[in-house]
C-alpha positions, -999 to +999 in steps of 0.1 A: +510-313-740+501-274-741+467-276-745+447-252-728+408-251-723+403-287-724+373-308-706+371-340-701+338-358-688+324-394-677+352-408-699+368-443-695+407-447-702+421-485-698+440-505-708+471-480-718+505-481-718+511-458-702+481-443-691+468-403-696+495-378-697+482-340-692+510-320-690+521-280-695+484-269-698+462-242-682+424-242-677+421-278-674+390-296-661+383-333-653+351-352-640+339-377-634+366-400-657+374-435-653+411-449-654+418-487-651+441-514-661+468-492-672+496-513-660+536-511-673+568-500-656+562-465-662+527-460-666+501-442-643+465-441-646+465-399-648+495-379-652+496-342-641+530-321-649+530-285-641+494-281-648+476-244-636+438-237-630+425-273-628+397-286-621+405-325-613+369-341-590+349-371-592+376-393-609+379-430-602+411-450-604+411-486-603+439-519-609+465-492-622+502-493-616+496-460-605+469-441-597+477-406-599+508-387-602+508-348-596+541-325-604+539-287-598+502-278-603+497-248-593+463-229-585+446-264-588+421-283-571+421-323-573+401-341-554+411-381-555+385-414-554+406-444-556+391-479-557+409-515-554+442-526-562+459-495-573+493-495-562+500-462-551+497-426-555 
C-alpha cells in the first residue's frame, strides 16, 4: 500500500492466499505478469484499490478464484487477458 513509481514485469505470482494487493498508489505499471492458483475465500489473482496513473497490459490470469478486481482507479488503463478456469472478474 502507498507505493508510488513501482513496475512490475514478466513476473509469476501463484499460489497465494490471497493473491496481489496493489492498493492507494500512483504511477503504477504492470506487464506482462502471470497470476495463477491463488485460490481462498477472499483471495483474487490482482487487486486494484483506488489506484491513479496505471499502466495494467499484457497480464495473464489463470485457475484463480478471482481474476481481477478493480475499485476506483482513476486515470488508468488496464487491459485484461484471462485464460481457463478463472471464476470471475
Amino acid at each position: 500500500m502507498f507505493s508510488n513509481n513501482d513496475i512490475y514485469k514478466n513476473n509469476t505470482f501463484e499460489n497465494n492466499g490471497a493473491g496481489v494487493a496493489v492498493m492507494f498508489s500512483k504511477k503504477i505499471k504492470m506487464y506482462d505478469n502471470h497470476f495463477q492458483y491463488n485460490w481462498g475465500s477472499a483471495s483474487y489473482g490482482l487487486l486494484l484499490k483506488e489506484i491513479n496513473d496505471a499502466e495494467i497490459i499484457g497480464n495473464t490470469f489463470e485457475e484463480n478464484t478471482i481474476g481481477i478486481n478493480v475499485e476506483a482507479p482513476t486515470e488508468s488503463t488496464i487491459k485484461i487477458i484471462l485464460s481457463k478456469e478463472t471464476v470471475g472478474l
